[in-house]
Legacy VTK file of the C-alpha trace (Angstrom):
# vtk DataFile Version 3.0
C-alpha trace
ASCII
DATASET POLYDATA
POINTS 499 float
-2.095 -107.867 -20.157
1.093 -106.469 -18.827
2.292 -103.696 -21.056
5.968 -102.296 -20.541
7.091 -99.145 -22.689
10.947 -98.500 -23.248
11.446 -94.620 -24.029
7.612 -93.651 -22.264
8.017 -89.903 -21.593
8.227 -89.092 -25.290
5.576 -87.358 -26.817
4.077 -90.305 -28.287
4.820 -93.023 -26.621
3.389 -91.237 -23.194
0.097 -90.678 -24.951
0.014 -94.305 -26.445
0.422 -95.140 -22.338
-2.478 -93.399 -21.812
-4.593 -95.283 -24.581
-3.045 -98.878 -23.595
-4.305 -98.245 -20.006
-7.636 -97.205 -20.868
-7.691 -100.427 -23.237
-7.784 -102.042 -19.632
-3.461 -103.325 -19.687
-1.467 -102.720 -16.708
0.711 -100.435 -18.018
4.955 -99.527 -16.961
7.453 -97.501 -18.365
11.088 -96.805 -18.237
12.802 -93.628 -19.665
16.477 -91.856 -19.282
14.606 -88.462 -19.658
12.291 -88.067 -17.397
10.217 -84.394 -16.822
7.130 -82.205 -17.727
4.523 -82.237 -18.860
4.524 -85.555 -20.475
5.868 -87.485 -16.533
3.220 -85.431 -14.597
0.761 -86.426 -17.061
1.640 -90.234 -16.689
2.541 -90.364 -12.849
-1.682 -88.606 -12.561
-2.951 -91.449 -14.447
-1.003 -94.256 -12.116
1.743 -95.171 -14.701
4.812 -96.345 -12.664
8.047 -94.953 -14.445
11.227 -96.245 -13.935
14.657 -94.358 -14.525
16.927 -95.621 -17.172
16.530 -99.266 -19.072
17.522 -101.870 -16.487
17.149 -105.408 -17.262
15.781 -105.666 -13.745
13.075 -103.520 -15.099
11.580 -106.459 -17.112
11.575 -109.074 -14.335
9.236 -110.588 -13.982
9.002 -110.017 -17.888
5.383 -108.347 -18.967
3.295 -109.833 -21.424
4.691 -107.483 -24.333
7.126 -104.638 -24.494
6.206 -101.594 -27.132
9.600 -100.342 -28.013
10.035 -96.274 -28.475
11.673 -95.483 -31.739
14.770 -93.747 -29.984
15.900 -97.182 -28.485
18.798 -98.798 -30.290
20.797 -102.173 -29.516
23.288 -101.934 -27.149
20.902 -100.763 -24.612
20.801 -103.639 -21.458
16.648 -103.558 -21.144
17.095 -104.085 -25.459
19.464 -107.232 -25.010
17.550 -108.659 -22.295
14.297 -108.197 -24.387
15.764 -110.257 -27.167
18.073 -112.818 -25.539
14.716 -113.581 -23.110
12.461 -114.045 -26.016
9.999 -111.259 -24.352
7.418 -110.774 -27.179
7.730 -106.828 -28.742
6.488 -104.060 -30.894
6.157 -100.900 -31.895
4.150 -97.879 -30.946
2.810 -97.201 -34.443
2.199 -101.065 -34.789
0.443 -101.809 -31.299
-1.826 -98.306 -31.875
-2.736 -100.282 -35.906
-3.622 -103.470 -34.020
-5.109 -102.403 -30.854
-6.849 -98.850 -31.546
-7.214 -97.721 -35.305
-8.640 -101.502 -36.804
-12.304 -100.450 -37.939
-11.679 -96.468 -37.481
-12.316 -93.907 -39.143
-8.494 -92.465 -38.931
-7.810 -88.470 -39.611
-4.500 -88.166 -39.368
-2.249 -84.970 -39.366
1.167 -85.222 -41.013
4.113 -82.526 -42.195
7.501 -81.286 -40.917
5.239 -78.361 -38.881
2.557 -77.723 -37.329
1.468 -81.086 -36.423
0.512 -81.180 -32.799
-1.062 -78.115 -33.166
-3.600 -79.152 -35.882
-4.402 -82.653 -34.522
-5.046 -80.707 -31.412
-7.533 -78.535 -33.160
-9.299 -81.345 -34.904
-9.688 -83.406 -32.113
-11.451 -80.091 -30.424
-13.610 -79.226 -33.044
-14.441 -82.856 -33.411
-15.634 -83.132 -29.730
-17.034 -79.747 -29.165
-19.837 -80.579 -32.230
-20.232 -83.519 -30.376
-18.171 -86.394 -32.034
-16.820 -88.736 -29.097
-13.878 -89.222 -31.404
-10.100 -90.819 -30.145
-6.943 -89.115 -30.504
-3.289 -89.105 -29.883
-1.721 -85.808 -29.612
2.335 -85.290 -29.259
1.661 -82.724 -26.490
-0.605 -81.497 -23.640
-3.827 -79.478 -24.616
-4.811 -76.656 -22.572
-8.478 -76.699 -22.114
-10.406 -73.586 -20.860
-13.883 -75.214 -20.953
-16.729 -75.429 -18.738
-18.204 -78.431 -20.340
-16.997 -81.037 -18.107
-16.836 -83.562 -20.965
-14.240 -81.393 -23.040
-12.559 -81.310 -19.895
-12.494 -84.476 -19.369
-11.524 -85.702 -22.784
-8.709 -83.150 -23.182
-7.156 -83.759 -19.643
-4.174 -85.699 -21.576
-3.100 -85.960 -24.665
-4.715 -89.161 -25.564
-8.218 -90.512 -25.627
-9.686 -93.269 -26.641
-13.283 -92.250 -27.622
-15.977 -94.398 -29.051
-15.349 -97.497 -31.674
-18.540 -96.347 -33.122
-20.183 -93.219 -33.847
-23.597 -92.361 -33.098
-25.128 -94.090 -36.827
-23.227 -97.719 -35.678
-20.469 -97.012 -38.006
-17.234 -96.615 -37.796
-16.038 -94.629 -35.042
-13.177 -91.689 -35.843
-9.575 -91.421 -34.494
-7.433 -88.232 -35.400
-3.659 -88.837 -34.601
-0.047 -86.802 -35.420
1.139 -88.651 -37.809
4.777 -88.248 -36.967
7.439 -89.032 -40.418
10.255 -90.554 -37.677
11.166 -93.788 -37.979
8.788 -96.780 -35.958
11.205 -98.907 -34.237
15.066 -99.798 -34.508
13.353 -103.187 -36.740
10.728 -100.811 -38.356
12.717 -97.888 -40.131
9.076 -97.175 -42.012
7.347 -93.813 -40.555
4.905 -94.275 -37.872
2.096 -92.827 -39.994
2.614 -96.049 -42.806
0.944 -97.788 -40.052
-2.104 -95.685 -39.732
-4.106 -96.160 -42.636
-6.073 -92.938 -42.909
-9.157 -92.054 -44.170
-8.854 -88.025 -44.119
-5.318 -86.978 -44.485
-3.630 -83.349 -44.227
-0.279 -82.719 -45.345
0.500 -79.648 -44.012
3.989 -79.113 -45.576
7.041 -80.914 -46.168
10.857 -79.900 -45.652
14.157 -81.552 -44.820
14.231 -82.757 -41.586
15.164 -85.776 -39.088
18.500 -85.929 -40.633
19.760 -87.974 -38.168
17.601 -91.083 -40.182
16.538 -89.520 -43.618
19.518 -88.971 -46.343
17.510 -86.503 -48.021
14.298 -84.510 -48.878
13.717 -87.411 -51.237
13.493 -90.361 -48.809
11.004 -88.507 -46.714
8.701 -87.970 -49.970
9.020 -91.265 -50.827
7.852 -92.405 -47.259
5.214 -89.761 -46.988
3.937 -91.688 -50.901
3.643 -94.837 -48.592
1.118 -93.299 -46.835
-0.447 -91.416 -49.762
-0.550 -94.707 -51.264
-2.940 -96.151 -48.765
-5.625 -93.687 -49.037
-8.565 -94.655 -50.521
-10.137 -93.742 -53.326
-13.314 -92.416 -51.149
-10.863 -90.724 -48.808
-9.741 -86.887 -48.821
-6.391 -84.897 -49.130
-5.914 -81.723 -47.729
-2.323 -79.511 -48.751
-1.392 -75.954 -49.157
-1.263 -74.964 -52.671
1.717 -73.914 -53.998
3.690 -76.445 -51.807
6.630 -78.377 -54.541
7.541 -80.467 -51.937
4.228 -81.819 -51.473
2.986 -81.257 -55.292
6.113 -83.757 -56.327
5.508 -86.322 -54.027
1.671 -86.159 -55.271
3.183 -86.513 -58.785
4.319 -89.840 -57.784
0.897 -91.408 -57.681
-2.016 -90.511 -56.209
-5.839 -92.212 -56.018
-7.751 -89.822 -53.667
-9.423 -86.208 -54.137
-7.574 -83.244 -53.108
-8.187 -80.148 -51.324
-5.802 -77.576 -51.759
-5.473 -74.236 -49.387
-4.539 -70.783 -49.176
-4.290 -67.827 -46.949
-5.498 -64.194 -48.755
-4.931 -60.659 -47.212
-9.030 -59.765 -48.408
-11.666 -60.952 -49.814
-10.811 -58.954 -53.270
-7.761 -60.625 -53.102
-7.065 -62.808 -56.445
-7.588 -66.205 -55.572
-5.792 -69.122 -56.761
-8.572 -71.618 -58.417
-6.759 -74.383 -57.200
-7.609 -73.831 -53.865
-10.607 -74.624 -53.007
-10.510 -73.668 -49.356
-9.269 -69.857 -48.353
-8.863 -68.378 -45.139
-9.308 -64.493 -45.257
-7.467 -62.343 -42.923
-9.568 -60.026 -40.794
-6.484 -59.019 -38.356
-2.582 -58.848 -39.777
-1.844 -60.833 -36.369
-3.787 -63.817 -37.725
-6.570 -63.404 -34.322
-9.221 -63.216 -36.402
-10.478 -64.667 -40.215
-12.790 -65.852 -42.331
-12.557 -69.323 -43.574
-14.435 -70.217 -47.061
-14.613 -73.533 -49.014
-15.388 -73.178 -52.418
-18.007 -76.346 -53.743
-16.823 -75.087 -57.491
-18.754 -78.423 -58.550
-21.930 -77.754 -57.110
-21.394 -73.727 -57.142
-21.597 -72.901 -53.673
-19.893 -71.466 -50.860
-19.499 -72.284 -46.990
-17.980 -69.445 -44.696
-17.146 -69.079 -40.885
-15.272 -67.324 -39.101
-12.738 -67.580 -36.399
-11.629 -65.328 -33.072
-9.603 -66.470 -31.081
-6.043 -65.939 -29.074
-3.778 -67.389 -31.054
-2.167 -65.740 -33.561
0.185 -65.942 -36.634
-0.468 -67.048 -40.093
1.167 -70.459 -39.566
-1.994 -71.056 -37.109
-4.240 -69.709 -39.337
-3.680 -72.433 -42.004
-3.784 -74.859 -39.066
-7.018 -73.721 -38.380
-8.375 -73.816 -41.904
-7.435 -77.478 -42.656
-8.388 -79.000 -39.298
-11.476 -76.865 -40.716
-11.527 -78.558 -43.979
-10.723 -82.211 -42.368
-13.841 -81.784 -40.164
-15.843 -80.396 -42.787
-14.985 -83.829 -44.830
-16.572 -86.077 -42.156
-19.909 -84.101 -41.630
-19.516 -80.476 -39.693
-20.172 -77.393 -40.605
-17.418 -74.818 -41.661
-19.513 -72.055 -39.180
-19.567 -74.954 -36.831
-15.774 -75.689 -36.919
-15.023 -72.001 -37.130
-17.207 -71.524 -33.859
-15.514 -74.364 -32.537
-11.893 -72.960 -32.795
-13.186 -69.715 -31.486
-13.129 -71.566 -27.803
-9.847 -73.170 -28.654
-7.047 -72.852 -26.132
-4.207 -74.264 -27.447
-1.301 -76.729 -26.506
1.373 -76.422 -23.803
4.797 -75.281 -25.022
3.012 -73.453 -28.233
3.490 -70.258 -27.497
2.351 -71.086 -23.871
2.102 -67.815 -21.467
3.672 -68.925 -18.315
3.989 -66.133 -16.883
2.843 -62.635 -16.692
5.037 -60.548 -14.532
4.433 -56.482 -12.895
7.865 -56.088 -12.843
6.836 -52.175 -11.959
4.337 -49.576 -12.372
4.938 -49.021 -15.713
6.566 -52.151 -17.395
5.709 -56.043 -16.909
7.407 -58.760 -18.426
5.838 -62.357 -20.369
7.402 -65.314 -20.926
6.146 -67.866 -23.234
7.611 -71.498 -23.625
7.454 -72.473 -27.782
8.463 -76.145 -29.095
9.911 -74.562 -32.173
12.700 -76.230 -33.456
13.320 -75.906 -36.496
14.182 -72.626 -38.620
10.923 -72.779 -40.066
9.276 -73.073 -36.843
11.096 -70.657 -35.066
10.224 -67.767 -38.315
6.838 -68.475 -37.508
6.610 -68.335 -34.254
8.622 -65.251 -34.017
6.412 -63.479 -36.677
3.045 -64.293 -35.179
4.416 -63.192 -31.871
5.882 -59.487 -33.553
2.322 -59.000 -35.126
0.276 -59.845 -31.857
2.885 -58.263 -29.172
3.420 -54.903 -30.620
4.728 -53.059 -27.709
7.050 -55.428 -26.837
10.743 -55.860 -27.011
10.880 -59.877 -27.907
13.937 -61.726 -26.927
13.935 -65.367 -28.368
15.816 -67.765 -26.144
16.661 -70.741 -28.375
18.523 -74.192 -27.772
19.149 -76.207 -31.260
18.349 -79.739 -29.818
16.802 -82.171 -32.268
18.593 -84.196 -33.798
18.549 -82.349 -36.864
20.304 -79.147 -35.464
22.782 -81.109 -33.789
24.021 -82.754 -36.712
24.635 -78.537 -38.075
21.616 -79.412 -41.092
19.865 -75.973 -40.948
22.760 -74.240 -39.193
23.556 -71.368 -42.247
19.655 -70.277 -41.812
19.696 -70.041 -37.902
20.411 -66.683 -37.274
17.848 -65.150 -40.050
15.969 -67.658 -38.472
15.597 -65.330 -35.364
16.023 -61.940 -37.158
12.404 -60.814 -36.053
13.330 -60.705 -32.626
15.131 -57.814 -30.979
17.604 -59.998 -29.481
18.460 -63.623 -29.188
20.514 -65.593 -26.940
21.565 -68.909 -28.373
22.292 -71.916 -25.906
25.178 -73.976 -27.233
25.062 -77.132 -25.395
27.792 -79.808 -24.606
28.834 -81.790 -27.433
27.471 -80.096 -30.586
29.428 -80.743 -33.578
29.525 -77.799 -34.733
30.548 -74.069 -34.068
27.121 -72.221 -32.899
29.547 -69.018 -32.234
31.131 -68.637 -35.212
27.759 -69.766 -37.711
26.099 -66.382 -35.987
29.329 -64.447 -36.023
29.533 -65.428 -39.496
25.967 -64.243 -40.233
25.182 -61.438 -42.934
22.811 -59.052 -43.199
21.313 -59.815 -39.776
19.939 -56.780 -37.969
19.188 -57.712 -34.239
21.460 -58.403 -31.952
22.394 -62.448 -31.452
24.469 -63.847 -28.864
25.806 -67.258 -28.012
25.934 -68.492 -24.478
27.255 -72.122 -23.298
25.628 -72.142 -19.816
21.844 -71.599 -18.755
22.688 -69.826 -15.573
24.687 -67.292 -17.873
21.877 -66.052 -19.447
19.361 -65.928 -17.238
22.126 -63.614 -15.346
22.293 -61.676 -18.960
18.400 -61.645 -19.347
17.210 -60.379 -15.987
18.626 -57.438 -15.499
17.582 -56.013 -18.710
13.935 -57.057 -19.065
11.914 -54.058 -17.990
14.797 -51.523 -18.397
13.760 -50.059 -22.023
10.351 -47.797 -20.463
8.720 -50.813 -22.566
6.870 -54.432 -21.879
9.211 -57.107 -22.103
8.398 -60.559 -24.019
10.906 -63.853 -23.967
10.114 -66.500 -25.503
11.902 -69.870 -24.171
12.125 -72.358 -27.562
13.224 -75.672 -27.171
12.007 -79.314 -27.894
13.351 -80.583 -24.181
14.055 -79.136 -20.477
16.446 -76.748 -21.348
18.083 -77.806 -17.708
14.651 -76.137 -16.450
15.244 -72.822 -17.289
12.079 -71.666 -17.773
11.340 -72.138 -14.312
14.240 -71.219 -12.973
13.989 -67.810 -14.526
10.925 -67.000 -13.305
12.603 -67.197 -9.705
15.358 -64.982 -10.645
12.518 -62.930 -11.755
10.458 -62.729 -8.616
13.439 -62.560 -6.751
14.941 -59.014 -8.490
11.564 -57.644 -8.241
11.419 -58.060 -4.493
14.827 -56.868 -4.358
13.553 -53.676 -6.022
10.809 -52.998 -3.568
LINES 1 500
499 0 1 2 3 4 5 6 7 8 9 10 11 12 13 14 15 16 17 18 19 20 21 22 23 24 25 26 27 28 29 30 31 32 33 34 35 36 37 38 39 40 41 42 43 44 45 46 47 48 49 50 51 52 53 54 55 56 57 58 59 60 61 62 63 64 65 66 67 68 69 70 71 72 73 74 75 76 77 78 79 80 81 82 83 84 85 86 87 88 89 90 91 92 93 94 95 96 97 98 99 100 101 102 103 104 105 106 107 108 109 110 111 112 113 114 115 116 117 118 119 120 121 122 123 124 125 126 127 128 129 130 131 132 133 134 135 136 137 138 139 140 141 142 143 144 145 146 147 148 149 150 151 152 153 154 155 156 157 158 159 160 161 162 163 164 165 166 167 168 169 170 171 172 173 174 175 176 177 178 179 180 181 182 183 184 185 186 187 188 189 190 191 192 193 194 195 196 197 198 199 200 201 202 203 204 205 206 207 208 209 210 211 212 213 214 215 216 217 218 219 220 221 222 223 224 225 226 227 228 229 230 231 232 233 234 235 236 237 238 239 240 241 242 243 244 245 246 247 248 249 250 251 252 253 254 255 256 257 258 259 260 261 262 263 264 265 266 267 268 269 270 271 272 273 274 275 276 277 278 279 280 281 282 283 284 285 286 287 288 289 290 291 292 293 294 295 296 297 298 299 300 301 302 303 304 305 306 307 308 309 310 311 312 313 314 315 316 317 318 319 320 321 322 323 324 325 326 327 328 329 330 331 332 333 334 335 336 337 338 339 340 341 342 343 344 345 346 347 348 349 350 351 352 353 354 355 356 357 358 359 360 361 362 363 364 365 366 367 368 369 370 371 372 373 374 375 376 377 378 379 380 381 382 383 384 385 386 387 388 389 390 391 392 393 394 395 396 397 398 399 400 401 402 403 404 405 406 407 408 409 410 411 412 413 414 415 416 417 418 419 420 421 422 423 424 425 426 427 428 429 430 431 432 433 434 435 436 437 438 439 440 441 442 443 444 445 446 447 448 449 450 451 452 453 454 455 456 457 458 459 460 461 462 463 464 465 466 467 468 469 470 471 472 473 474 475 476 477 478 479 480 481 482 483 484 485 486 487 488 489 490 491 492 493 494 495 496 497 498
């Protein structure tokens, strides 16, 4: 079969490329946004992409067109679709049909942290072993040299075995994005999943651009709930309302409920059954624990590894807990995540620069978009990079900051970096200037900059000028007109010019 993908270079729609090829379908794409990592990914597995949605790029038409959720109608490869009666569907609806049927389906859903924690499961899964599928909204970096790890993380899809090793069931652990399916499926992609093993990692206002409220997305995150079976498992922070309301609305499955703890003599909430224990402030190493209160015993590992921050550390514990619910040890899991390398553009290091005898400079390229996010990131990255000044380069793209949503809390957003340089792009419809002009009580030092070239001219020749290691950290959910890149040139080129 002949599979064409309108919108393929998005995060999942380039993964559910992957899987559709490996079903055996010749498989095209088309996309007006077309760059890393998700197009190198695709153009290494022998996807043709095509720039833009031409009519032309449906002739002769394929057997079946899977329709990203950011096309609308309007668009000339939509109207051709429809007036030529080429048959269609969605991503969430062709991965139901074609890959989850008779699975075993984890799936990882909340406003943050996502990608992150289907990216862990999926590695603790396969490193103890379990051939499992996933579909990951990003690009894992594996550090491995088990050449099956390698091999199953080389993209951020795979389609792993329809049965496990007992002839049951085999298991599937997918992001289980909120967003709308399709423009004739406004239901979130996860409705369609069906899972078995669900975490809810946390729930805020978000998407704005398609939810009215925080109440419409609990009331599609209760379709899902609603589909979980009774022999299934929930896993959720405690002390989350959000998450505790839209559980008030009906729910038929067991819960586990987490939290994170300073010390073991810390109090614990009896709630939560599943702890992690900080070892390090930094969040590099803890101790995870899962409390069987009904059969009065208790399951430990711990975890040491590079990442760092608490918002990883809860990642960690419930793709922890998840595993644990399907079979693996916590000491296995914990083990597991000890070898875990991450995800590109989550808190990736691309670059480690000797900018002189005494100071160097980092630069790290973070998908935070979000004020949440962006807190986070910043904190985990104050607690692990303590000698460094941290400047936070940010560009509010989504949807969500575009429309001005979360635009009062972006500049405490940032607060725990030295200084920040905000990108205010063409077209936003609102005032980025005067919302961090405006700003109380903030006590770094924030700009606002309209033009990428302008501050990598700002940044450069000031990183490595305070006697101290520099750290910038590039966040964005797109390009950002390749200025990651591009700085690292202006980089190597002032420190040859310094020689």
């Amino acid at each position: 079969m002949h599979v064409h993908i309108l919108g393929i270079c998005g995060t999942f729609m380039g993964s559910l490329a992957l899987l559709a090829r490996d079903l055996g379908h010749t498989v095209t794409g088309s996309d007006a946004n077309i760059y890393p990592p998700m197009s190198t990914q695709l153009e290494r597995a022998g996807i043709t992409i095509q720039e833009g949605y031409h009519a032309s790029h449906l002739q002769p038409a394929p057997d079946l067109v899977i329709v990203g959720n950011a096309m609308k109608r309007g668009i000339e490869a939509v109207e051709y679709m429809l007036d030529e009666g080429i048959p269609y569907t969605s991503g969430p609806q062709f991965l139901s049909e074609h890959v989850l049927q008779h699975r075993h389906v984890l799936a990882v859903a909340g406003t943050h942290g996502k990608t992150t924690t289907t990216t862990m499961l999926a590695w603790v899964l396969h490193y103890c072993g379990i051939d499992a599928g996933f579909l990951i909204g990003g690009v894992p970096l594996v550090d491995s040299e088990d050449e099956k790890l390698t091999q199953a993380f080389a993209h951020s899809s795979y389609l792993g075995a329809d049965k496990n090793v007992q002839g049951e069931r085999g298991y599937f652990v997918i992001e289980a994005d909120e967003y709308d399916s399709a423009f004739f499926d406004k239901r979130s992609k996860f409705v369609h999943y069906r899972p078995r093993t669900a975490i809810l990692n946390n729930l805020e206002f978000d998407h704005a651009d398609i939810f009215k409220d925080l109440e419409a997305i609990q009331t599609q995150f209760h379709h899902m709930i609603r589909m979980i079976p009774s022999s299934g498992q929930i896993i959720m922070p405690g002390n989350t309302p959000s998450l505790e309301a839209t559980i008030e609305k009906g729910c038929w499955t067991p819960i586990w409920r987490t939290e994170i703890t300073d010390s073991a003599q810390a109090d614990r909430n009896t709630d939560c059954t599943w702890q992690a224990e900080l070892i390090a402030e930094d969040g590099s190493e803890f101790k995870v624990h899962y409390h069987d209160t009904e059969n009065g015993k208790q399951f430990s590992g711990t975890v040491h590894w590079g990442m760092s921050g608490r918002h990883n550390v809860e990642n960690a514990m419930v793709a922890v807990a998840a595993a644990f619910n399907i079979g693996i040890s916590v000491e296995q899991a914990c083990e597991a995540l000890s070898q875990f390398s991450g995800i590109k553009r989550r808190m990736e290091l691309i670059a480690d620069l000797q900018l002189s005898t005494a100071t160097k400079v980092q630069v790290f390229d973070d998908f935070a978009h979000h004020p949440t996010a962006i807190t986070t990131t910043l904190d985990g990255a104050k607690k692990k990079l303590k000698a460094a000044k941290i400047w936070a380069i940010i560009e509010p793209r989504s949807n969500t900051m575009k429309l001005g949503i979360h635009k009062d809390s972006l500049a405490a957003s940032a607060q725990l970096a030295d200084e920040v340089i905000w990108y205010e792009p063409a077209g936003l419809e609102w005032g980025l200037t005067e919302v961090v002009g405006d700003a109380t009580n903030i006590s770094n030092k924030q700009y606002v900059m309209n033009d990428t070239q302008a501050i990598i001219d700002h940044l450069v020749p000031q990183l490595g000028q305070a006697g101290k290691d520099d750290a910038v950290i590039i966040m964005s959910n797109g390009g950002f007109e390749g200025i990651h890149q591009r700085l690292l040139a202006a980089l190597e080129t002032a420190k040859t010019a310094s020689k």
